[in-house]
MARZA-815790 format. One line per field, with one value per residue (C-alpha): residue number from 1; residue in one letter; x, y, z. Coordinates in steps of 0.1 Angstrom, whole numbers. Layout:
num <- NUM | ... .
residuo <- A | ... .
east <- X | ... .
north <- Y | ... .
up <- Z | ... .
***
This chain:
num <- 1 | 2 | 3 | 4 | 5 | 6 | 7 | 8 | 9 | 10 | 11 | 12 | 13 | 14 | 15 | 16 | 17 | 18 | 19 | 20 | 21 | 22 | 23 | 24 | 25 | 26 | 27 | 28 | 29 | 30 | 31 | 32 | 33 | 34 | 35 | 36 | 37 | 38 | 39 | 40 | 41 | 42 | 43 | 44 | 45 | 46 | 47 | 48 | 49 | 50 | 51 | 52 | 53 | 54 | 55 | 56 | 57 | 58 | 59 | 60 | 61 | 62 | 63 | 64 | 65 | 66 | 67 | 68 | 69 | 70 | 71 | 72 | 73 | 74 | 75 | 76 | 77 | 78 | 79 | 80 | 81 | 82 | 83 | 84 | 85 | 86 | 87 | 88 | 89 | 90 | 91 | 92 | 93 | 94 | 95 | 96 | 97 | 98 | 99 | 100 | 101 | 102 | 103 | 104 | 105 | 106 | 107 | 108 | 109 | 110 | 111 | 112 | 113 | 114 | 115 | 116 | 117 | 118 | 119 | 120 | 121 | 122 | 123 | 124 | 125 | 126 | 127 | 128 | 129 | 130 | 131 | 132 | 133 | 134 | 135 | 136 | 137 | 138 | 139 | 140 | 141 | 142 | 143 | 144 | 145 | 146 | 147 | 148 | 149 | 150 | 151 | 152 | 153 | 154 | 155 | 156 | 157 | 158 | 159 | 160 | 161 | 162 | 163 | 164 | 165 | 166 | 167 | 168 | 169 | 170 | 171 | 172 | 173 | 174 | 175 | 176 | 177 | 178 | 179 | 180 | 181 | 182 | 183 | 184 | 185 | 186 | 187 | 188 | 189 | 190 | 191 | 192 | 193 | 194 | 195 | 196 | 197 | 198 | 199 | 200 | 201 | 202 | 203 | 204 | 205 | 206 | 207 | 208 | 209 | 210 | 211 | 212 | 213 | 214 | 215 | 216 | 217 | 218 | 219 | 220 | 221 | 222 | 223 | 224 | 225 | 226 | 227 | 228 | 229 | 230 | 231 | 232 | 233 | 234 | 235 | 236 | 237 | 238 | 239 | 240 | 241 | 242 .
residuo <- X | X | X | X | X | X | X | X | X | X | X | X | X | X | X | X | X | X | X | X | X | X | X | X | X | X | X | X | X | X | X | X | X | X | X | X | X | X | X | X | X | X | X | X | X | X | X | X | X | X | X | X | X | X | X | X | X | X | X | X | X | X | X | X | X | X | X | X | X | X | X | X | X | X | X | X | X | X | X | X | X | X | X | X | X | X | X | X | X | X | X | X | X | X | X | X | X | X | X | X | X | X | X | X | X | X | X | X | X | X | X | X | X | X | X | X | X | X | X | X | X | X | X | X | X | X | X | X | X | X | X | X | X | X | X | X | X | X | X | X | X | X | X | X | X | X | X | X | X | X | X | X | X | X | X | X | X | X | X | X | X | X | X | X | X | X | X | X | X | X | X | X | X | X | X | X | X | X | X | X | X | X | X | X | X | X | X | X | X | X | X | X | X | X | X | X | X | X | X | X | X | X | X | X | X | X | X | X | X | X | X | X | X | X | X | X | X | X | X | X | X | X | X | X | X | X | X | X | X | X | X | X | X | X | X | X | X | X | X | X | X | X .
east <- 1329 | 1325 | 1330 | 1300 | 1285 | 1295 | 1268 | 1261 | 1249 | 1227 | 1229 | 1202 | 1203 | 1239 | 1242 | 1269 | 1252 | 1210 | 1191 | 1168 | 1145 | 1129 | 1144 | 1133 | 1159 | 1143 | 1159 | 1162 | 1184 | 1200 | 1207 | 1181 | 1192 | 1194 | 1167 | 1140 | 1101 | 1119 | 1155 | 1176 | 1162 | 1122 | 1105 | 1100 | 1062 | 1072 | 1101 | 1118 | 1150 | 1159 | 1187 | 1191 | 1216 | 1216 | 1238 | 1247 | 1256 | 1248 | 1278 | 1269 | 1256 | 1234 | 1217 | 1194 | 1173 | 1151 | 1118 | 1114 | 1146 | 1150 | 1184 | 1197 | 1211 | 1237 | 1257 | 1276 | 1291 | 1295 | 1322 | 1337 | 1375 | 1376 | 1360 | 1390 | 1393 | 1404 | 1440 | 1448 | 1435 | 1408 | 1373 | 1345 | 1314 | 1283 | 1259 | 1243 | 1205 | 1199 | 1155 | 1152 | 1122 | 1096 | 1073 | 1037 | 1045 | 1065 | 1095 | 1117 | 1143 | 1166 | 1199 | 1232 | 1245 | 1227 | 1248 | 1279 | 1276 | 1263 | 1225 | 1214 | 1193 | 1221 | 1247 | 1220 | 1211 | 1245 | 1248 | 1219 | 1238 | 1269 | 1252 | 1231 | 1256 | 1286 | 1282 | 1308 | 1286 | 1259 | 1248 | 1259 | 1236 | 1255 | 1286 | 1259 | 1284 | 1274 | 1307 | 1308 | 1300 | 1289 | 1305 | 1301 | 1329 | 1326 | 1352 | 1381 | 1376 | 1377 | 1343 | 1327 | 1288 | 1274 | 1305 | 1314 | 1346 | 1352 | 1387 | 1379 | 1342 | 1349 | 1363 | 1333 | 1307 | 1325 | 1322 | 1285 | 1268 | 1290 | 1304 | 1276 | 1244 | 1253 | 1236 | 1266 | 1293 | 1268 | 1272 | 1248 | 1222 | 1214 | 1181 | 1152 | 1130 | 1094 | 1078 | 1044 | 1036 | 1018 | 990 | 995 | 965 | 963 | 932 | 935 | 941 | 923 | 942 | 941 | 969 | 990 | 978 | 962 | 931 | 922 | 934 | 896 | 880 | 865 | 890 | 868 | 859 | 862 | 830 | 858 | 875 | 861 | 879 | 894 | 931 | 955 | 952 | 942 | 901 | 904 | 919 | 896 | 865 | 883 | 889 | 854 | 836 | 853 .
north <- 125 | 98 | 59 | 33 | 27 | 62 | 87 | 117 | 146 | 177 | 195 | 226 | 226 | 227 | 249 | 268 | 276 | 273 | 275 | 308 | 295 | 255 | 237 | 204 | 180 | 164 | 140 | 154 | 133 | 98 | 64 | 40 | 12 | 33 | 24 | 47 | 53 | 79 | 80 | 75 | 100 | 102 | 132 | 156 | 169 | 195 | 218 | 216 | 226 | 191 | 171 | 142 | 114 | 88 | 62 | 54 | 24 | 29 | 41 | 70 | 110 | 120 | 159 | 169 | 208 | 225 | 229 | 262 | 278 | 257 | 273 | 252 | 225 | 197 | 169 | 135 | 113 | 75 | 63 | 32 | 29 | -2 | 18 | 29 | 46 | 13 | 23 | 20 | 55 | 66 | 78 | 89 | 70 | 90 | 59 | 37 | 48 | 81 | 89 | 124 | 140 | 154 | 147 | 135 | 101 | 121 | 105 | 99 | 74 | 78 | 60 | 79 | 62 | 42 | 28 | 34 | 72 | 100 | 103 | 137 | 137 | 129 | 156 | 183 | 171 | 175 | 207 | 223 | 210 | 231 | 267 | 265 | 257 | 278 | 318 | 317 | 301 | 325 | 346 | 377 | 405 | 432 | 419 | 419 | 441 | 422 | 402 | 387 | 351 | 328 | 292 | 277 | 251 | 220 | 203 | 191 | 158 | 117 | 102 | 69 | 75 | 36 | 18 | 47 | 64 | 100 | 115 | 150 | 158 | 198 | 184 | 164 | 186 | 215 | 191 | 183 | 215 | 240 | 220 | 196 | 211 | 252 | 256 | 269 | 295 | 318 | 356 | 366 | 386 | 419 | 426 | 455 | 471 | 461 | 483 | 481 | 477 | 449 | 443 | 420 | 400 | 381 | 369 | 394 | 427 | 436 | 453 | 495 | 524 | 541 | 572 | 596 | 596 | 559 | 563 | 576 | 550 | 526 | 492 | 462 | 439 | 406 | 387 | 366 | 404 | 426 | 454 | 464 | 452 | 481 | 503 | 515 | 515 | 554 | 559 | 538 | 555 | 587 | 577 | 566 | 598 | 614 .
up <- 1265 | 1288 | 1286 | 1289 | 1318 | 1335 | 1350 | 1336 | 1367 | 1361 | 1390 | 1396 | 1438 | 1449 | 1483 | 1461 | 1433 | 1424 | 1391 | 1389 | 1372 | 1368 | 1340 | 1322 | 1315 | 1282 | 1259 | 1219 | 1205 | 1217 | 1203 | 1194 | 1221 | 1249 | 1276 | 1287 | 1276 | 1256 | 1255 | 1286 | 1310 | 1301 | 1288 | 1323 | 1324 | 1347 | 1349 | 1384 | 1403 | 1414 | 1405 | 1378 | 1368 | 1344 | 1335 | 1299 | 1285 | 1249 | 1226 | 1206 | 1211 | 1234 | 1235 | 1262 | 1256 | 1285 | 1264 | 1287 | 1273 | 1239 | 1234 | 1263 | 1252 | 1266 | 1248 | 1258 | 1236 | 1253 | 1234 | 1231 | 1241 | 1216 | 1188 | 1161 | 1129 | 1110 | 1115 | 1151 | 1156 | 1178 | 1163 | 1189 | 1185 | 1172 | 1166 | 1138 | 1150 | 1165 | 1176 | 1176 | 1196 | 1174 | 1145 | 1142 | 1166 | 1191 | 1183 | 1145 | 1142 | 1117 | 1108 | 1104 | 1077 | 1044 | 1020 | 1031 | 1035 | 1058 | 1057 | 1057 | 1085 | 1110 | 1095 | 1100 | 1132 | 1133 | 1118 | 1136 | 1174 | 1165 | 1149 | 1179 | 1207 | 1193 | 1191 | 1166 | 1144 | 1144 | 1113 | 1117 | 1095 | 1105 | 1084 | 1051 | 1032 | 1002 | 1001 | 1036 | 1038 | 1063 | 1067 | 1101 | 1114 | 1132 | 1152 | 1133 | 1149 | 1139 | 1141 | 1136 | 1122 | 1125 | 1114 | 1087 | 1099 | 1093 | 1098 | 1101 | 1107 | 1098 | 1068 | 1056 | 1069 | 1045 | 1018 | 1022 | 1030 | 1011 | 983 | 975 | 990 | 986 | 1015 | 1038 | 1022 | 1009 | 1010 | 1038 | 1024 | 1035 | 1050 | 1035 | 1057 | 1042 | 1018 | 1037 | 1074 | 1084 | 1110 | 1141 | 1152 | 1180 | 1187 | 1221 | 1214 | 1182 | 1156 | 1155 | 1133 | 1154 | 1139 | 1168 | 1153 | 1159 | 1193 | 1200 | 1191 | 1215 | 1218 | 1216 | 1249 | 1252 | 1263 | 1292 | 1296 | 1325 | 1309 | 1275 | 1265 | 1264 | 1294 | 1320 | 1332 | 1340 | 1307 | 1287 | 1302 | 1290 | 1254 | 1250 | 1263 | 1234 .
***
């Protein structure tokens, strides 16, 4: 949570501590206004280990995702010390128009409310943010006892969604996706093993049985492949003689 006009710092080469591996620091979701070719920060075309830092003026949330590890993800809300509930309390600013990356143009604005409500694009951008980022959230298939359901929670928080204010976003997000929408609160349904075993093809190593028998025959080439796809040359050369 930071106020307008702060800076927000990713830092990947600090003497004390140094990614592993290259990251991209890639806008996914961030407020309509917010200056950039997209969003604030740019789209990387590179993953690096350099550091970044932007400045943000625009109220309203901001999440960043490495598109190398898409599980990676990193939030700010700018908010607006002025901003209140309507009763002298505070509510922390979310936006009026969010752009989320993605979609046939590369980009999809949205607005977060429409007629004095929630749209439901921005509480399951919403949605999708918090099952992702919080472990606790997770489905758990190993509790599929039959009985067991799965409701994920949200921060019990004020919010102001473009002017609509929100006392407690748990609260409402409850409402919407397990009251009204049945799509949270269900029991979690147990998983079958398939009756039949299906065949992966991949376009590079050409589908065989694991039975012992088919292990004799000849694995096909590739006309861009020196050797066969599975082993060994030695090995190959052995199969085949048979």
């Amino acid at each position: 949570m930071i106020a307008p006009g702060q800076t927000v710092h990713f830092i990947q080469n600090d003497p004390k501590l140094k990614v592993e591996s290259r990251h991209t620091i890639t806008n996914l979701v961030w407020p309509k206004d917010a200056h950039g070719p997209v969003g604030p920060m740019g789209i990387e075309d590179a993953a690096n280990t350099d550091n970044h830092h932007v400045k943000l003026n625009t109220p309203g949330l901001y999440v960043w995702v490495c598109k190398l590890h898409p599980y990676m993800l990193g939030a700010v809300i700018v908010d607006d010390p002025t901003t209140t509930d309507g009763k002298g309390g505070t509510a922390y600013d979310l936006g009026s128009d969010l752009v989320l990356l993605g979609g046939p143009g590369g980009t999809v604005p949205f607005p977060t409310v429409a007629g004095n409500a929630p749209t439901d694009i921005a509480l399951r951008v919403l949605r999708a943010f918090f099952i992702v980022t919080n472990p606790g959230n997770w489905k758990d298939y190993s509790k599929a006892d039959g009985s067991a359901t799965w409701t994920p929670t949200y921060p019990k928080v004020p919010v102001n969604l473009g002017g609509v204010f929100i006392p407690d976003l748990n609260f409402a997000m409850q409402d919407y996706f397990v009251t009204t929408k049945h799509i949270d609160g269900n029991v979690i349904e147990k998983q079958h093993k398939p009756a039949r075993m299906a065949s992966a093809r991949c376009g590079l190593i050409p589908p065989m049985s694991c039975r012992p028998g088919n292990l004799r025959r000849p694995l096909a080439r590739r006309p861009w492949c020196r050797q066969p796809i599975g082993t060994s040359s030695g090995r190959l050369r052995s199969l085949n003689r048979r």
